[in-house]
TIMI-2910 file (N, C-alpha, C, CB; in pm, 1 decimal, decimal comma, always signed):
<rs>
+----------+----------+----------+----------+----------+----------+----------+----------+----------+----------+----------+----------+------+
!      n_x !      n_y !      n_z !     ca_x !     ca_y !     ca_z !      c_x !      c_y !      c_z !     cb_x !     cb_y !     cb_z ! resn !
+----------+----------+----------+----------+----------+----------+----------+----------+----------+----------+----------+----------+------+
!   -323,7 !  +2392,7 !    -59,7 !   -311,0 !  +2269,9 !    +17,9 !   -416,9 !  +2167,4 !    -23,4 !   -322,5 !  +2300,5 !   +167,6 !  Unk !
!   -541,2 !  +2224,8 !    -68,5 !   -657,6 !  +2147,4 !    -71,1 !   -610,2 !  +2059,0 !   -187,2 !   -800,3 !  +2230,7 !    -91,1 !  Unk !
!   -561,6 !  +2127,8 !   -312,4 !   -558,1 !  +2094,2 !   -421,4 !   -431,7 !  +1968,9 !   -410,6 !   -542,8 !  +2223,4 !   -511,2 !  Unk !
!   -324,6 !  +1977,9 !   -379,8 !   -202,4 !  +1875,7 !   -290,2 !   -271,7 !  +1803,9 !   -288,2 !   -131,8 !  +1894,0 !   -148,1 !  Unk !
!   -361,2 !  +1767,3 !   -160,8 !   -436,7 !  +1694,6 !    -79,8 !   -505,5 !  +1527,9 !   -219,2 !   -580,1 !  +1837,2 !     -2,7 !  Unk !
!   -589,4 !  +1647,4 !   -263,3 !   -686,5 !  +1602,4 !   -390,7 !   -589,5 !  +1515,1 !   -476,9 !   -752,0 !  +1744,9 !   -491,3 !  Unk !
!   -483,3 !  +1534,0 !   -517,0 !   -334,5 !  +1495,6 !   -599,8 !   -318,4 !  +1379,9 !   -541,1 !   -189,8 !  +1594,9 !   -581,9 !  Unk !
!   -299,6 !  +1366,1 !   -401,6 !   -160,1 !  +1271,0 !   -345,5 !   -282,9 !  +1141,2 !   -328,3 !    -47,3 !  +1341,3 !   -149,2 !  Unk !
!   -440,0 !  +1216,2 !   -276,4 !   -527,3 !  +1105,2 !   -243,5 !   -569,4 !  +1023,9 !   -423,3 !   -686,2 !  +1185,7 !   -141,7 !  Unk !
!   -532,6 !  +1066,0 !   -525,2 !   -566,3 !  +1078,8 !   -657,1 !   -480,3 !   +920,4 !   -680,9 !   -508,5 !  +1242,4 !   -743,9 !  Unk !
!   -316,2 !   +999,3 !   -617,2 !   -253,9 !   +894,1 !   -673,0 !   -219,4 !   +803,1 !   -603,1 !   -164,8 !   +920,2 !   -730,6 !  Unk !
!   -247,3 !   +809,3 !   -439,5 !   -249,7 !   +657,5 !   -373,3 !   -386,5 !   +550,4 !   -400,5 !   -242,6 !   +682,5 !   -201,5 !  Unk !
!   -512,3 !   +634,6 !   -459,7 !   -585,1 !   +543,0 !   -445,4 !   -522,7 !   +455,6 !   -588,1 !   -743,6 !   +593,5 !   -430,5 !  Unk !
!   -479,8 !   +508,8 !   -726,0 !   -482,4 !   +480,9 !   -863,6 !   -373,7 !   +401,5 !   -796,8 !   -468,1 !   +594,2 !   -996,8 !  Unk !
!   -269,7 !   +419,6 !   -730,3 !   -165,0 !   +287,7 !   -681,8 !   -237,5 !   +183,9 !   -661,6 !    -80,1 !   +301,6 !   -546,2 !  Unk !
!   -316,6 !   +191,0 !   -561,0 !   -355,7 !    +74,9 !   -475,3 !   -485,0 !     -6,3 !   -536,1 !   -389,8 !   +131,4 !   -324,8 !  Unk !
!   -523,9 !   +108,3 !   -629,6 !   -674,9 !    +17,6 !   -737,2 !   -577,1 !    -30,4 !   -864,0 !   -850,4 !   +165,1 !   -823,7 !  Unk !
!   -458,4 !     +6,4 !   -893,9 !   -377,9 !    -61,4 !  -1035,8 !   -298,8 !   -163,1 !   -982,7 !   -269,8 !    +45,5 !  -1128,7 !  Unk !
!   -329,2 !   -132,5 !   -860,2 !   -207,5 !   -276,8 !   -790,2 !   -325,4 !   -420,0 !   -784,0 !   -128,0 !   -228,9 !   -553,1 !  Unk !
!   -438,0 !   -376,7 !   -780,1 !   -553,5 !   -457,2 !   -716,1 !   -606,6 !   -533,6 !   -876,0 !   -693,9 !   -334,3 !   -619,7 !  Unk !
!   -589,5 !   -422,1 !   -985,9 !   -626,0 !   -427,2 !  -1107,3 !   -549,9 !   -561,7 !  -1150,5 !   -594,0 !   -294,4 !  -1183,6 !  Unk !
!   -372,5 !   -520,2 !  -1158,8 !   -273,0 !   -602,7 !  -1192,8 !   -324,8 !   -743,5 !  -1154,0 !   -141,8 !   -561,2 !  -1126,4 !  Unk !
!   -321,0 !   -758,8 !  -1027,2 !   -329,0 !   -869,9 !   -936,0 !   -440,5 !   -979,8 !   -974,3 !   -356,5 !   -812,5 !   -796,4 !  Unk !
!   -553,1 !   -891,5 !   -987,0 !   -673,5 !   -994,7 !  -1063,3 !   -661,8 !  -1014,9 !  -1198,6 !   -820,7 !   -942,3 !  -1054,7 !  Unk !
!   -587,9 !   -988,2 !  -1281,1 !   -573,8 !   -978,4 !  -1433,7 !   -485,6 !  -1077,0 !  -1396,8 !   -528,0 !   -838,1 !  -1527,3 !  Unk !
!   -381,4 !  -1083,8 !  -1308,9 !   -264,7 !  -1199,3 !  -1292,3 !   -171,2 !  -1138,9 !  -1402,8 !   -317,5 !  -1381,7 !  -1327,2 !  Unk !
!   -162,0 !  -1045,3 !  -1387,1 !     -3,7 !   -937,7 !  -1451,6 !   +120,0 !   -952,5 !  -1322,2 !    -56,2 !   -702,9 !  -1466,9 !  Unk !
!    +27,1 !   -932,4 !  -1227,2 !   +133,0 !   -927,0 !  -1080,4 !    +90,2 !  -1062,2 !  -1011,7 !    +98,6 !   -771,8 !   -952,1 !  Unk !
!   +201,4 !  -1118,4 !   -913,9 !   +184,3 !  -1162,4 !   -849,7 !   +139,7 !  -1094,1 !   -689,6 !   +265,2 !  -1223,6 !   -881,5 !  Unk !
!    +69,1 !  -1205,1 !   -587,4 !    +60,3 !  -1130,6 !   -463,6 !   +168,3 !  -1117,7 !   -417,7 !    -13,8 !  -1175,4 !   -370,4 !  Unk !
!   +286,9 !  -1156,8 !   -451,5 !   +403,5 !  -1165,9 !   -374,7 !   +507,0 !  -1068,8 !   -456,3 !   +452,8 !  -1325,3 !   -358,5 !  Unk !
!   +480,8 !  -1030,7 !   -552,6 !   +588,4 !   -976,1 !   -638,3 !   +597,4 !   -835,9 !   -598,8 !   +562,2 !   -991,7 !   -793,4 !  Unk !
!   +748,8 !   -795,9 !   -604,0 !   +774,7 !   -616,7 !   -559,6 !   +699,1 !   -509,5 !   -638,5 !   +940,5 !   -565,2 !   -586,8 !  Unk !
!   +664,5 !   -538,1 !   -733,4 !   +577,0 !   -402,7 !   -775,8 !   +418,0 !   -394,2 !   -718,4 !   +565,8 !   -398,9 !   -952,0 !  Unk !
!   +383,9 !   -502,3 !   -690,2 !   +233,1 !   -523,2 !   -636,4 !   +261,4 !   -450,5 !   -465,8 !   +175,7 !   -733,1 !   -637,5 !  Unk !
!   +384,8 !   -496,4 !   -429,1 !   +360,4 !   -493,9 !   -262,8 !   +408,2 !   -333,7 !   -282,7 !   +476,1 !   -622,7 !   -134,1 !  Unk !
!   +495,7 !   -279,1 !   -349,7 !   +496,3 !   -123,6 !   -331,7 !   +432,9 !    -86,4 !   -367,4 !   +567,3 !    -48,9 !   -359,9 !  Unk !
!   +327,0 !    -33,5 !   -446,2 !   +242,1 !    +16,1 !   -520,5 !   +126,5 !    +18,2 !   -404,9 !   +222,0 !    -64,0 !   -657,5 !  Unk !
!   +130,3 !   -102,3 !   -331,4 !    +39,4 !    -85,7 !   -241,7 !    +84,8 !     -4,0 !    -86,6 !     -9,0 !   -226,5 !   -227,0 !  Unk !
!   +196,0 !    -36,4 !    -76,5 !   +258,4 !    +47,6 !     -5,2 !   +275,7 !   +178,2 !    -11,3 !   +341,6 !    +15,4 !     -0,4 !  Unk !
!   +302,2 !   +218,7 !    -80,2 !   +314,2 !   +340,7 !   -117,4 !   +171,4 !   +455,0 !   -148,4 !   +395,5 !   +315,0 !   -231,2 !  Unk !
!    +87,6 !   +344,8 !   -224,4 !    -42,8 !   +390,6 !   -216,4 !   -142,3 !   +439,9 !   -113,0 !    -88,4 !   +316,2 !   -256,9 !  Unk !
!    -89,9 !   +312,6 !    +29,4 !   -163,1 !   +345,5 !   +134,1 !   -107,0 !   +400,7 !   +238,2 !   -221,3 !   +255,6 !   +171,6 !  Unk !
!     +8,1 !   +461,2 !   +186,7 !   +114,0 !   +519,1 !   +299,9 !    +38,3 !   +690,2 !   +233,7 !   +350,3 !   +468,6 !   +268,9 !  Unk !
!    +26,4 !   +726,3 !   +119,3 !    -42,3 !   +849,4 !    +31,5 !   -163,7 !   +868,1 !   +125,5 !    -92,6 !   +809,4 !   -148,8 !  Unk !
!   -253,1 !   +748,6 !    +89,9 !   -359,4 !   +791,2 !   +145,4 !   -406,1 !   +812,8 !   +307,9 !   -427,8 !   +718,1 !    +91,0 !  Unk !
!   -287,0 !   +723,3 !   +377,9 !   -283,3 !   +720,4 !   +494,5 !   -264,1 !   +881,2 !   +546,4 !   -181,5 !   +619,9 !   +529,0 !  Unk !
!   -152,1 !  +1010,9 !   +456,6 !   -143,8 !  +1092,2 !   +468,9 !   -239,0 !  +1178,8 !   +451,1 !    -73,1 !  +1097,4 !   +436,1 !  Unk !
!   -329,2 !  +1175,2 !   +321,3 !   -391,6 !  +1245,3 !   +309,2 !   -568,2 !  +1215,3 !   +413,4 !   -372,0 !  +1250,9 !   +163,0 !  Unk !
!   -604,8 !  +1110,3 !   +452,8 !   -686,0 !  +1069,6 !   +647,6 !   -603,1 !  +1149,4 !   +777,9 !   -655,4 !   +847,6 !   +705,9 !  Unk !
!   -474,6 !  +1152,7 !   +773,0 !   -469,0 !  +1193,6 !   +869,1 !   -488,6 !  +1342,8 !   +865,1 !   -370,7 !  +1147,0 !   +916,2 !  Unk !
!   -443,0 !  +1434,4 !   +785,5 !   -469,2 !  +1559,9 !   +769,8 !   -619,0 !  +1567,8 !   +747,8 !   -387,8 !  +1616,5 !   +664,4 !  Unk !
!   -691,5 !  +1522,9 !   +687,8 !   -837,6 !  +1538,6 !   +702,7 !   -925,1 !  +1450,3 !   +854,5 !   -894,9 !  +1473,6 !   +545,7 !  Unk !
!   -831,1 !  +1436,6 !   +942,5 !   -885,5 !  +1333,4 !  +1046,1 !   -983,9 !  +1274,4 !  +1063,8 !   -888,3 !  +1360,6 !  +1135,9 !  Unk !
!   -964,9 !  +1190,4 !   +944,2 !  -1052,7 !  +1024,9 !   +970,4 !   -998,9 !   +958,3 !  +1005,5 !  -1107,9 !   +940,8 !   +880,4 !  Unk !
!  -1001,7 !   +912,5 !  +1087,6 !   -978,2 !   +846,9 !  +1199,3 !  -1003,3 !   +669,4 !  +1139,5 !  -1089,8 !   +913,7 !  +1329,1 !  Unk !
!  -1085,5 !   +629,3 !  +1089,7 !  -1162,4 !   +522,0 !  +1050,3 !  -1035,2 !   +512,4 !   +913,7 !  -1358,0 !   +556,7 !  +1018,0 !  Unk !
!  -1020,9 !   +593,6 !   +847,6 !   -938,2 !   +551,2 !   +712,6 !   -808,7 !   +576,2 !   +764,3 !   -968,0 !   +640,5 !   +563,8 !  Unk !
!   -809,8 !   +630,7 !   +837,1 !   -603,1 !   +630,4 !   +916,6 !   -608,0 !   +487,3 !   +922,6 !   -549,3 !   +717,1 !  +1130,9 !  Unk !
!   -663,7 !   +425,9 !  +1006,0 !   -654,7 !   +265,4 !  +1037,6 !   -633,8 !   +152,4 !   +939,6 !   -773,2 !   +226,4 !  +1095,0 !  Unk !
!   -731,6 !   +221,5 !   +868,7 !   -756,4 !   +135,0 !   +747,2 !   -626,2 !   +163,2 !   +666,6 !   -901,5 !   +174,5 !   +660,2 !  Unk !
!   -611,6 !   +284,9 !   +632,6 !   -491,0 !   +255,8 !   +541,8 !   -316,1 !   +240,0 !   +596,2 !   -499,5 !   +378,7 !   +442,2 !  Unk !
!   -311,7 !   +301,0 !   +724,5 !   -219,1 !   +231,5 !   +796,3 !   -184,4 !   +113,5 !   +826,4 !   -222,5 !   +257,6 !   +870,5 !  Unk !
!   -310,9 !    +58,5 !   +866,2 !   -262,4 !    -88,7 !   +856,2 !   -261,0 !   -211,9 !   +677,4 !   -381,8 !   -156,1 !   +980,9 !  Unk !
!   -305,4 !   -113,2 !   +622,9 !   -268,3 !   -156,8 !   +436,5 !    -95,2 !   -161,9 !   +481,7 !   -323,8 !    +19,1 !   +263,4 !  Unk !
!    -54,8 !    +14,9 !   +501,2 !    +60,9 !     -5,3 !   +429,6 !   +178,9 !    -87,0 !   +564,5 !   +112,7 !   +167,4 !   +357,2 !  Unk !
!   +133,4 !    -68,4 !   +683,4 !   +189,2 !   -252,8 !   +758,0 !   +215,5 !   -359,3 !   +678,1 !    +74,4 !   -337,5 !   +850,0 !  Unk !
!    +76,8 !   -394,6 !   +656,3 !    +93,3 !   -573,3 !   +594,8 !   +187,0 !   -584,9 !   +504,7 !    -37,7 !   -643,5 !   +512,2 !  Unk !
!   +157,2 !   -436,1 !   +370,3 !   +257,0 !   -437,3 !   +243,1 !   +369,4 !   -438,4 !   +291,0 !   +254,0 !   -326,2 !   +144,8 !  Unk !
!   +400,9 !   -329,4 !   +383,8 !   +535,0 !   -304,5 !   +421,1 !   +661,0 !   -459,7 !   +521,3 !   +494,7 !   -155,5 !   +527,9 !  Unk !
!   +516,2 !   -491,8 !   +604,7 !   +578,9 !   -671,1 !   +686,7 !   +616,8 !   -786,8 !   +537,5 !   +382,9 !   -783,2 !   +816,5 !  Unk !
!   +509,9 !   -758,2 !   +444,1 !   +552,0 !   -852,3 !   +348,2 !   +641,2 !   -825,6 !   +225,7 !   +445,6 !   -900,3 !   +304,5 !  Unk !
!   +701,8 !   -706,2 !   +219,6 !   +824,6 !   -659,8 !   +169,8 !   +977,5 !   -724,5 !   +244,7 !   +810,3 !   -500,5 !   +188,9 !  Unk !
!   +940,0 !   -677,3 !   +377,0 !  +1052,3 !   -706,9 !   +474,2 !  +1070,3 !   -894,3 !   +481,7 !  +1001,6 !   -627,7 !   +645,0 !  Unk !
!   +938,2 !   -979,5 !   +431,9 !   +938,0 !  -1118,7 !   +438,4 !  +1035,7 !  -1165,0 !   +313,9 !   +782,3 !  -1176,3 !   +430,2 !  Unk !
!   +995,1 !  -1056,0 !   +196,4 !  +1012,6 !  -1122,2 !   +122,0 !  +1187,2 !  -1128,7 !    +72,0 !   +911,7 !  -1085,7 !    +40,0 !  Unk !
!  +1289,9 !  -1011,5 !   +175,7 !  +1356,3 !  -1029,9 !   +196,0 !  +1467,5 !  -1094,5 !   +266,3 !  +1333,7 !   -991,5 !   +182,5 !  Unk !
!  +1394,6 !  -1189,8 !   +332,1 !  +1411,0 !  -1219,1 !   +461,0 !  +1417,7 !  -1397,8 !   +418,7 !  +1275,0 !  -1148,2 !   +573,1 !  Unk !
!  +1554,9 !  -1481,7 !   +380,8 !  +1620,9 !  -1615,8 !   +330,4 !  +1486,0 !  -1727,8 !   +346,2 !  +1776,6 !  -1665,1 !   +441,9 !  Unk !
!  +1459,8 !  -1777,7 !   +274,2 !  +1339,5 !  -1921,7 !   +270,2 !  +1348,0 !  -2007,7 !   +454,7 !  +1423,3 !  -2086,2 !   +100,7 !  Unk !
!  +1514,3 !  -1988,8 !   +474,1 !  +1534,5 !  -2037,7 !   +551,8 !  +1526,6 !  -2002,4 !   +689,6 !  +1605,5 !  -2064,6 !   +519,6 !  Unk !
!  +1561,4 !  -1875,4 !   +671,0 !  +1543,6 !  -1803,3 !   +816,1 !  +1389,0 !  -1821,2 !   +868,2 !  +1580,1 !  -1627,4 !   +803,4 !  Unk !
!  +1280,2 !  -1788,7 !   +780,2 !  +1140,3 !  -1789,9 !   +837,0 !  +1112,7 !  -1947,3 !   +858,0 !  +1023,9 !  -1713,6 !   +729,9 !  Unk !
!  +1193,7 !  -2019,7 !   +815,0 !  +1123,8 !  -2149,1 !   +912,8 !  +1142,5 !  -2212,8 !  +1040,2 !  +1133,7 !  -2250,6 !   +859,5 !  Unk !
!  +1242,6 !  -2128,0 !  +1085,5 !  +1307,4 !  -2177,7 !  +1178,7 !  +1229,1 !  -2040,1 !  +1307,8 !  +1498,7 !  -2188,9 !  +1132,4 !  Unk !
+----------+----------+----------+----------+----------+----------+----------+----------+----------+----------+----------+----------+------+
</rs>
């Protein structure tokens, strides 16, 4: 389990530091689908691997990562028009 653990926290952080990487290099946009999953997905990983080790402090933290990614996925589907109204 430990070793799992070590894996999944391995590869949400390398998501969420190559998403961060992309982003300042300006490979990705902040708005573009591979930036917002990568981060999503990254902090949904690590969110798993806080709660099984109960930190409490990084549940938050990365729960509410993969919120924002996840609200601004759902925006970015969501017509130019509908959000202005």
């Amino acid at each position: 389990m430990n070793l799992i653990l070590q894996l999944l926290s391995l590869v949400g952080a390398g998501l969420v530091l190559g998403a961060y990487v992309a982003l300042q290099r300006r490979w990705w946009p902040s708005t573009g689908s591979a930036y917002l999953w990568a981060n999503l997905i990254g902090a949904l990983l690590l969110t798993i691997v806080a709660s099984v080790d109960r930190r409490i402090g990084f549940v938050i933290l990365e729960a509410t990562w993969a919120l924002v990614s996840l609200a601004s996925l759902v925006r970015r589907k969501v017509p130019v028009e509908a959000q202005q109204n």
